[in-house]
N, C-alpha and C positions, 0 to 999 in steps of 0.2 A: 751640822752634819752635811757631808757631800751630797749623799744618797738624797736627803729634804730636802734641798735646796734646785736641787736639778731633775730630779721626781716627784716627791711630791706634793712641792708646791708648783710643777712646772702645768702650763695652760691644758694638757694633754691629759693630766690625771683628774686635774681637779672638773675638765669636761664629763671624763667618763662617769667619775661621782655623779653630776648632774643626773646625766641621761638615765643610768641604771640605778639611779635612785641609791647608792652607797652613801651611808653616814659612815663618814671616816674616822677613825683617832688613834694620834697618835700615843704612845705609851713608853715612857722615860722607866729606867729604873736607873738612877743615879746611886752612887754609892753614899751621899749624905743625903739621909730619908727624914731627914727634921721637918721640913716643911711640909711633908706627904700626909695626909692623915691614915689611921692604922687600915680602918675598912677599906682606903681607896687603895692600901698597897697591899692588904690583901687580896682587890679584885685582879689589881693586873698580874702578880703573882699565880692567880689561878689560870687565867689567860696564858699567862706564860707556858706554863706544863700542860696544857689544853691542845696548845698550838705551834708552840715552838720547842717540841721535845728536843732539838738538838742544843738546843740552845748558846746559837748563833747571833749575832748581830751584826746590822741591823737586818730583819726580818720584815719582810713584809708579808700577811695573810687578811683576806678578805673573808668576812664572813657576813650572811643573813641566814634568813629561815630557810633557808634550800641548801644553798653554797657551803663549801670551807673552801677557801684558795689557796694555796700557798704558792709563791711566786720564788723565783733563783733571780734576785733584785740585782746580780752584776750584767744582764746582759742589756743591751740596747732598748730605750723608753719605747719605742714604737713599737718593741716584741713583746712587750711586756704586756702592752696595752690591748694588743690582740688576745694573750693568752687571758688575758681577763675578762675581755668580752667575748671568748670563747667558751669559758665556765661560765657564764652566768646567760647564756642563749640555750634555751632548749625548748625541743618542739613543742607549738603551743595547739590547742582543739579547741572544735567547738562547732558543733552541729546545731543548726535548725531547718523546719519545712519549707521551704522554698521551690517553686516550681513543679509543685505537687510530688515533689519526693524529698526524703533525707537529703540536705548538702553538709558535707562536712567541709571547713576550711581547718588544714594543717599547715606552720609554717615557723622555722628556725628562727626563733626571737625572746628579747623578754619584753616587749612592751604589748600587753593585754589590750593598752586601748586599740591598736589596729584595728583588732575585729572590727569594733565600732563601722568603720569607716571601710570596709570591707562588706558589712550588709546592709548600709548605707548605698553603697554601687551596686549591688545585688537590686535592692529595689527601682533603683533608677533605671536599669536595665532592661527590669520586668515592664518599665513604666513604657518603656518601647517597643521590646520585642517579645511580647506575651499575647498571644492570640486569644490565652481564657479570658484576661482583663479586657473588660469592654469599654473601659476608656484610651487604653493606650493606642501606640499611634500604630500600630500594624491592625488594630481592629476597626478602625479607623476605614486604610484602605480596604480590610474585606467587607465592610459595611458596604460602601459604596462602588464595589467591582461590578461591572457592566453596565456603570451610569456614568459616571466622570473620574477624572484624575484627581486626587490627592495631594494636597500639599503637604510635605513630609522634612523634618530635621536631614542637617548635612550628615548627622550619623549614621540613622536609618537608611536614606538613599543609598550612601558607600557601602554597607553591609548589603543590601539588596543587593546591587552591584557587583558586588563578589560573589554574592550568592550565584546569579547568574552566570559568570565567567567558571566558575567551578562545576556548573552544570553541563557547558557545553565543553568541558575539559573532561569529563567522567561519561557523557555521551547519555546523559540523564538520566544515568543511577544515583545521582544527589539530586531532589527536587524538592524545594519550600513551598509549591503549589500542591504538596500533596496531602491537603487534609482534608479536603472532599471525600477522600477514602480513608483516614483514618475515623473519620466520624462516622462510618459503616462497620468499620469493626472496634466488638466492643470485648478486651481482653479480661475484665471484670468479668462481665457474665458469661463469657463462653458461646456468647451466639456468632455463629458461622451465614454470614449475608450471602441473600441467593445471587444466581447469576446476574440477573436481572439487574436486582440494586448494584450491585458490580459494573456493571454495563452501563450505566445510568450518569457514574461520575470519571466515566474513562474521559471524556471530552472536557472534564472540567481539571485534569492531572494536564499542566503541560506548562514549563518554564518558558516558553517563548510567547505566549500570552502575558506573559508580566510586561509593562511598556514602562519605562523609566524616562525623568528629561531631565538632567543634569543641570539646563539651565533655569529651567522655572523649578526646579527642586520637587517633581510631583512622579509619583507611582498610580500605575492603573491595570488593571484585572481587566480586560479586554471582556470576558464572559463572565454573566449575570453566574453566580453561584461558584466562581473561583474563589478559594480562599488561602492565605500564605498562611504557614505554621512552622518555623522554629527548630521543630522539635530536633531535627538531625543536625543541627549549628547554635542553636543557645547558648548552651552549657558551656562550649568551647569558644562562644565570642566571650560570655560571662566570664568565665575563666581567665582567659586575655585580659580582661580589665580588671580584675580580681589583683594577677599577676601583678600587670603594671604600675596597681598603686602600691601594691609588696615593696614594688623592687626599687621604687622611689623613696620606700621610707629603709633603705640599705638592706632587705630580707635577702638571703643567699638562695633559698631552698625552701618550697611547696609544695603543697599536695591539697587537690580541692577533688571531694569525690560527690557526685551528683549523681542519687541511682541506680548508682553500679558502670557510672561512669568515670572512669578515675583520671585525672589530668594533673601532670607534674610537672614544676620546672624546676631550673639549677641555672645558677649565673657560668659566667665563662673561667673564674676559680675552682668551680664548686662540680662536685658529680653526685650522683643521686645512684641507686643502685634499685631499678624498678625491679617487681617478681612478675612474671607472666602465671595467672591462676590458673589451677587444670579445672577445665571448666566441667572434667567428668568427676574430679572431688574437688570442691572451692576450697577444702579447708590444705590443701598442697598446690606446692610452687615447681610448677615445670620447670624455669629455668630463671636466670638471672638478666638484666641488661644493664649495662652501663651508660648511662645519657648526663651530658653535660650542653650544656646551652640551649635547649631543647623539652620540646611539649610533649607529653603522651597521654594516650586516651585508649585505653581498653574496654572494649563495647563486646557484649556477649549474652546471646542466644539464653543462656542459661541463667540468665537471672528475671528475665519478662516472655512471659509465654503463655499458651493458655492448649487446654487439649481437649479435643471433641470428638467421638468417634471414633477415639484412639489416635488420633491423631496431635499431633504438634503442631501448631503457629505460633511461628516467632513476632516478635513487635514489629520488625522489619518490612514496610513496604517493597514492592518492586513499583516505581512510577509508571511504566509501561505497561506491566494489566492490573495494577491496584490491589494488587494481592500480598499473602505474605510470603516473602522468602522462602524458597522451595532448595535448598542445597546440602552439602554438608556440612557447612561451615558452623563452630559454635561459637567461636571470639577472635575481635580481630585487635592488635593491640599496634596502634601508627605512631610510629617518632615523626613530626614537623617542627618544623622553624614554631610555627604557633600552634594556640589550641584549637583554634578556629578552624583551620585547615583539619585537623588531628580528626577531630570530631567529624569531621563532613567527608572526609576521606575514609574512616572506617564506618559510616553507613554505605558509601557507595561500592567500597572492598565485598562488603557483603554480599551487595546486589549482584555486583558481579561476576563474583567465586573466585577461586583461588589463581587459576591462567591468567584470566585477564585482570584480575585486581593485581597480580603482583607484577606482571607487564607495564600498567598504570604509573604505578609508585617508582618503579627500576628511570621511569620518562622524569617524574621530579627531581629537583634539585634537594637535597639536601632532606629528604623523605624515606623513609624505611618502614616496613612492616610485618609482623610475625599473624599467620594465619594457625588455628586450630582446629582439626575436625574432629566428629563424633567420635572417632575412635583413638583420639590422641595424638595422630600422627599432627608434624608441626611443620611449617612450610616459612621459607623466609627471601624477602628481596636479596637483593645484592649484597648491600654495601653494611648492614649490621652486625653490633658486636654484642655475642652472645657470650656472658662470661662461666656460667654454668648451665650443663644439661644435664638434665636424669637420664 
């Protein structure tokens, strides 16, 4: 047969079997059935009216425990081939605690073991940029801030690095030295830190106190009780390396949500269709976005917060008097090139509010941002495309 001979035995089918794990066979009905035994031409007979009610030949249909395929076998091997690993890719989940909150990784595939090697990089990550872990190498430097420099991985220093150049780019409403004041407020129990203590750790908040040498590879904490903490870029470096090994093992499309931080990507075929959540009901979708090639990280008010006095604090520092976030703002949702950026740009949007955050982002290249306030009203950059509004 044509069809055999140039499908499916050609190198291109019999790959895809490999990969997605197809046991293939094929199924003659010949018109002299002598050789056939009765049960085995009972089975394929069944098959037959199972799967090829037109009954046409030759037919090709894939089937497992999930799947039925059925294929139009006249057009070109290489469409055929997509359309098959197009049925048989579906979003795969899988949530565990990491970083002291729910991370979910979602992502367009059939091979399971990913995960694997996906919380695999997760740990490795934590094993560097995790300020609760007291071995890893950022505890490292804040062990030893106001005594000597640090010998540090070429990874670690390049993240600092950026860290910095995005601080004096946001005018340091993104700061990693700001956990001198997160350790004064405590959104578990609702204690509200006096002035005083406030006062106390102003001088230890300041990204320009971080000294880095490129060439001896070492980070230093200039003052005795500086400490670096993550928390506004983790998730979103994590994320980026999450991605990256995704998209090395051919994945189109994911979604990794940390906390109520959600971060997606989409290859430059592929588009993703994010929802912006109304943060005044989570369980409705404000509007639609359409993102292709591109990170997004929705960060809001409304899912970490604590109330004292009647009052509201957000988790949001301000680096500047160590406090939390005093604005209208409920959730900021940023498209960047990565998530790294995504993440650290919508803690600094915050800090800044709506004028100047969205003046900020209108300055980047290839960055967009949707802001939300208390009362619903929705604010947006320039250059994005919103494909539904309520």
């Amino acid at each position: 047969m044509k069809f055999q001979k140039e499908f499916i035995e050609s190198k291109d089918f019999i790959s895809f079997c490999k990969e997605y794990k197809v046991d293939f066979e094929i199924l003659d009905f010949p018109q002299g059935r002598k050789n056939i035994l009765k049960k085995e031409l009972q089975r394929r007979d069944s098959l037959a009216k199972l799967y090829n009610k037109t009954g046409s030949f030759p037919y090709l249909t894939i089937v497992d425990k999930i799947n039925s395929i059925s294929i139009d076998h006249k057009r070109n091997s290489v469409l055929i081939i997509e359309e098959l690993k197009r049925g048989y890719e579906s979003l795969l989940t899988q949530t565990r605690m990491k970083m002291g909150s729910p991370l979910t990784i979602q992502f367009s595939s059939h091979d399971t073991s990913l995960f694997s090697n996906c919380w695999n990089e997760v740990d490795r990550i934590n094993k560097i940029i995790s300020s609760w872990d007291s071995s890893s190498e950022v505890s490292r430097i804040n062990k030893y801030a106001g005594e000597k420099p640090v010998k540090t991985s070429r990874e670690l220093l390049s993240l600092l690095s950026y860290c910095k150049e995005l601080s004096e780019t946001t005018q340091g409403a993104f700061d990693i030295t700001i956990k001198p004041a997160l350790n004064i407020w405590h959104w578990k129990t609702g204690i509200v830190p006096s002035d005083s203590l406030i006062n106390s750790v102003l001088g230890l908040v300041n990204f320009k106190n971080l000294e880095l040498n490129k060439i001896n590879s070492t980070a230093y904490l200039t003052k005795k009780g500086m400490l670096i903490d993550f928390g506004a870029i983790g998730k979103g470096y994590m994320a980026d390396k999450i991605t990256s090994l995704l998209k090395l093992k051919g994945v189109k499309e994911g979604h990794i949500n940390c906390g109520g931080d959600i971060f997606s990507f989409s290859s430059k075929t592929s588009t993703s269709i994010i929802g912006i959540v109304n943060p005044i009901n989570t369980n409705d979708i404000l509007f639609s976005l359409e993102v292709s090639n591109a990170s997004v990280v929705t960060s809001g008010n409304y899912y970490r917060f604590f109330k004292s006095g009647g009052k509201k604090y957000s988790h949001i520092l301000n680096p500047k008097n160590c406090k939390p976030v005093e604005n209208n703002i409920t959730s900021v949702t940023v498209l960047a090139p990565n998530a790294t950026l995504a993440d650290a740009l919508s803690t600094a949007v915050t800090v800044l509010g709506v004028d100047i955050g969205i003046d900020l982002i209108n300055q980047l290249p290839f960055t967009e941002v949707v802001i939300v306030i208390k009362n619903g009203e929705t604010f947006f950059s320039d250059d994005i495309r919103v494909l539904e509004k309520k």
